[in-house]
Backbone as JSON Lines, residues from 0, in Angstrom:
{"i":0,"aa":"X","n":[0.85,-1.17,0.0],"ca":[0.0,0.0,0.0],"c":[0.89,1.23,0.0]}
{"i":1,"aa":"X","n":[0.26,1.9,-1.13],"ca":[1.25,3.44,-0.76],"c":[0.37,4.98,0.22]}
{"i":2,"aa":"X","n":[1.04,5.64,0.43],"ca":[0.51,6.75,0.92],"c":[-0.85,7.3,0.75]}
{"i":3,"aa":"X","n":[-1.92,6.5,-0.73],"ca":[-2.66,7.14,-1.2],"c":[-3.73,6.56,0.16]}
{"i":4,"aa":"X","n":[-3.57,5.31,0.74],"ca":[-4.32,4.88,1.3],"c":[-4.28,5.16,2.63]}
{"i":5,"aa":"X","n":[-4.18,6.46,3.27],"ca":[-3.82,6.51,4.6],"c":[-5.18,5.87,5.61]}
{"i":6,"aa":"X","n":[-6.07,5.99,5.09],"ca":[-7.23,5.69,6.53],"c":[-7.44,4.57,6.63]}
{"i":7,"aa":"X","n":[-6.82,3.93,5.45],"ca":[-6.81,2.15,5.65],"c":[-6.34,1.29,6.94]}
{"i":8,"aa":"X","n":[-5.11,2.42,7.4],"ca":[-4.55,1.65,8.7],"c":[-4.97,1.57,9.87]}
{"i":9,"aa":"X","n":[-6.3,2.63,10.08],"ca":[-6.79,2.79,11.3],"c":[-8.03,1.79,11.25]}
{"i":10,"aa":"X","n":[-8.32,1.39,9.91],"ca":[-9.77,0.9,9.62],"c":[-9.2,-0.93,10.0]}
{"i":11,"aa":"X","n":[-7.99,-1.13,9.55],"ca":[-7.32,-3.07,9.6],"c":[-6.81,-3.26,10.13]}
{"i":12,"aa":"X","n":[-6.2,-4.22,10.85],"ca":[-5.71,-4.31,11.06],"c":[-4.24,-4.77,11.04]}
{"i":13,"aa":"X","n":[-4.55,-5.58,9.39],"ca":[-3.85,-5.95,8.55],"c":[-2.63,-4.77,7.48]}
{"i":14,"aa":"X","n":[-3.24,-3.59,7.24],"ca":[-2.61,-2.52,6.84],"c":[-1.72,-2.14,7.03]}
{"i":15,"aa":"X","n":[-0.32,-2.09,6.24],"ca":[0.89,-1.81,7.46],"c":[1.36,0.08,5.71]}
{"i":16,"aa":"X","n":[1.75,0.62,6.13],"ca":[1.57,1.85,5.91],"c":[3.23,2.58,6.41]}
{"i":17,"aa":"X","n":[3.85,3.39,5.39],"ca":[5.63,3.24,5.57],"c":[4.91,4.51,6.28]}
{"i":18,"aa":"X","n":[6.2,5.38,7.21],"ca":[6.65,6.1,8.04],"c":[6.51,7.83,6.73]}
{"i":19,"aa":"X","n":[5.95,8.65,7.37],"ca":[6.69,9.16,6.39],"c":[7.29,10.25,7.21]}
{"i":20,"aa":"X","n":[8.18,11.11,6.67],"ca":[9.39,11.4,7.01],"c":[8.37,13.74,7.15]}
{"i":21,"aa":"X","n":[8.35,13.63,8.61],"ca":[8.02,14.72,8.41],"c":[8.26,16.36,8.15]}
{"i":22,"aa":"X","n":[7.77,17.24,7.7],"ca":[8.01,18.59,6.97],"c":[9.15,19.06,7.69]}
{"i":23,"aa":"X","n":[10.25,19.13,6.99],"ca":[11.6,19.68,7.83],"c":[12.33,19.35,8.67]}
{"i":24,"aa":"X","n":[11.84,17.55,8.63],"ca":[12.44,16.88,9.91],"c":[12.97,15.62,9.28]}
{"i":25,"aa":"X","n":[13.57,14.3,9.85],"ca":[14.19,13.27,9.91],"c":[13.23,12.29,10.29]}
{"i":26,"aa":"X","n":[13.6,10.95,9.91],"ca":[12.76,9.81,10.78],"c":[13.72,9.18,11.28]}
{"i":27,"aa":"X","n":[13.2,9.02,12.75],"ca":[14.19,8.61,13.68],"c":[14.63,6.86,13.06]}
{"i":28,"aa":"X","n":[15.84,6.42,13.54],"ca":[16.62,5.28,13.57],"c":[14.9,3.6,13.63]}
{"i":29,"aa":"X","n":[14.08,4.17,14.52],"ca":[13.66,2.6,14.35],"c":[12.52,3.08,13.21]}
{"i":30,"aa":"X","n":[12.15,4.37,12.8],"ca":[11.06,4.63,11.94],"c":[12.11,4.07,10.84]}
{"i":31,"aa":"X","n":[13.22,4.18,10.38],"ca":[13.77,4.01,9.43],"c":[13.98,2.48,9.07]}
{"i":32,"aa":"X","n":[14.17,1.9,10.4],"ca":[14.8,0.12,10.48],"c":[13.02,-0.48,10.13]}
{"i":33,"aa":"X","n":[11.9,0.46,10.27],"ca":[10.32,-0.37,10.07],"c":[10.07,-0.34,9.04]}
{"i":34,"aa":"X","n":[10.63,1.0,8.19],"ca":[10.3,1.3,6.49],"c":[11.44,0.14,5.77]}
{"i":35,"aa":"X","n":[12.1,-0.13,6.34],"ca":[12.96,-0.86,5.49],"c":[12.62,-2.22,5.86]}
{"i":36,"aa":"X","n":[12.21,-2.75,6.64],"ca":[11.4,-4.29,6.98],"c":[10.39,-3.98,5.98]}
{"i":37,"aa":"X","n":[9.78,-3.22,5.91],"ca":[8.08,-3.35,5.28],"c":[8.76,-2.96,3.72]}
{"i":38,"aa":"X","n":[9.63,-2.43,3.4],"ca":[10.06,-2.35,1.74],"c":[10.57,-3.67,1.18]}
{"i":39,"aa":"X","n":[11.16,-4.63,2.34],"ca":[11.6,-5.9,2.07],"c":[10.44,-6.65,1.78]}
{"i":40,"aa":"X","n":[9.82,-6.7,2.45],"ca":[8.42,-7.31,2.27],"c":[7.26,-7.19,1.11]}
{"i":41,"aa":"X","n":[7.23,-5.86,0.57],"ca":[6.64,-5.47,-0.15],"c":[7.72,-6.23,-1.47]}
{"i":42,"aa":"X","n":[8.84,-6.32,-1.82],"ca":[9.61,-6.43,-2.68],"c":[9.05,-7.81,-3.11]}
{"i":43,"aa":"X","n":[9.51,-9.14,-1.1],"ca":[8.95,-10.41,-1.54],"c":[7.57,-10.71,-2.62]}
{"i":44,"aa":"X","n":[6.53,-9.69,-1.57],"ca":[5.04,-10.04,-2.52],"c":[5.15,-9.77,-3.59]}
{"i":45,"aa":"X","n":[5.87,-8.68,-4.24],"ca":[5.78,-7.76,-5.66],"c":[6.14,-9.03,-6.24]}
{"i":46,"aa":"X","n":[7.56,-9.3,-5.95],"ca":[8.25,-10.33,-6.65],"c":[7.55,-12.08,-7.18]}
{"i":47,"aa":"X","n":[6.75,-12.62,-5.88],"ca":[6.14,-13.59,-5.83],"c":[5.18,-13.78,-6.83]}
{"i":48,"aa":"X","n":[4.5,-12.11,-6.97],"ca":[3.25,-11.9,-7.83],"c":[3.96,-11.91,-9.33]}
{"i":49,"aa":"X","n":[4.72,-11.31,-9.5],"ca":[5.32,-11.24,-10.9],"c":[5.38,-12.87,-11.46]}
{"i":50,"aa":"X","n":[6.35,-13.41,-10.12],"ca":[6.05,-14.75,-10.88],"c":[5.25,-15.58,-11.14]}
{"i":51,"aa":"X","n":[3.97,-15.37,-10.39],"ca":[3.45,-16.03,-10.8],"c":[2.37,-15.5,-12.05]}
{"i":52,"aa":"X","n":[2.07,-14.25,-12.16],"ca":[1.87,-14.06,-13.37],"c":[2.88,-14.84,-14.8]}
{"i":53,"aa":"X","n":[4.1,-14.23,-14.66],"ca":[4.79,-14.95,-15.47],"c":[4.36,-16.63,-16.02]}
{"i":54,"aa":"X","n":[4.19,-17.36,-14.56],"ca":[3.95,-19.08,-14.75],"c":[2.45,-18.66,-15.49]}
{"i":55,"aa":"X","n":[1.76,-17.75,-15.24],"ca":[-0.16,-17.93,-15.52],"c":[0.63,-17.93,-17.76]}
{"i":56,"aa":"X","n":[1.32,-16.69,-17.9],"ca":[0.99,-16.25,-19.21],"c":[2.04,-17.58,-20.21]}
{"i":57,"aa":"X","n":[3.12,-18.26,-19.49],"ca":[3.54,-19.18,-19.61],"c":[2.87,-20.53,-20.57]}
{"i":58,"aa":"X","n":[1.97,-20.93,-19.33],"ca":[0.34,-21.63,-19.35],"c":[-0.31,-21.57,-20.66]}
{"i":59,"aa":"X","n":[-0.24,-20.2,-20.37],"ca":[-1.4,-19.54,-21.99],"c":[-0.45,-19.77,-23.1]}
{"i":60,"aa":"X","n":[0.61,-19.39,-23.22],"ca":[1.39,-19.63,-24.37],"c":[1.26,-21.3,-24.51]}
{"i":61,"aa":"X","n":[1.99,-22.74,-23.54],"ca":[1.45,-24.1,-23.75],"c":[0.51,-24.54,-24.19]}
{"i":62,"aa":"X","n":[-0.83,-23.39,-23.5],"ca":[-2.02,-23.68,-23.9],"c":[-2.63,-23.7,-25.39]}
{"i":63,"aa":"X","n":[-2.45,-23.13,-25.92],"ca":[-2.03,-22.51,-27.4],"c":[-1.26,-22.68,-28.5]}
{"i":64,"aa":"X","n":[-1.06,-23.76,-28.84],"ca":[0.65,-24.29,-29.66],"c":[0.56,-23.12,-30.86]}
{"i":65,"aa":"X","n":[-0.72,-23.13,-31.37],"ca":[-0.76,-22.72,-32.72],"c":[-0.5,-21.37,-32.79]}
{"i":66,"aa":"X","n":[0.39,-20.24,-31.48],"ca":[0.18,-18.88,-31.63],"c":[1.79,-19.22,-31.94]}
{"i":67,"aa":"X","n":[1.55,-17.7,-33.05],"ca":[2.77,-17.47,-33.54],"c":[3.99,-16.81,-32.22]}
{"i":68,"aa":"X","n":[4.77,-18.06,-32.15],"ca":[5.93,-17.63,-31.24],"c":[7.13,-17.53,-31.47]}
């Protein structure tokens, strides 16, 4: 989830929502060590999802002999 969704986090509990870094200021040492756990994480799912799209369009191409490849 990015920034667009802020009221999501108060509404789930599930919602996890990065730090953001406020007007003219710094984010302290563990705001920084939480954005970077939750960017790791976000990377795994991104990544997981790609592949398995990849395996779905894969599929479709097997599925299909006769498309020009």
């Amino acid at each position: 989830m990015d920034l667009g969704f802020e009221g999501l986090e108060q509404k789930y509990d599930n919602i996890h929502l990065p730090h953001r870094k406020p007007r003219g200021g710094e984010l302290s040492e563990t705001q920084k060590q939480d954005k970077c756990l939750l960017n790791q994480s976000c990377v795994l799912c991104k990544n997981a999802f790609a592949l398995c799209q990849a395996l779905q369009r894969r599929q479709g191409d097997l599925a299909q002999p006769n498309r020009g490849l």
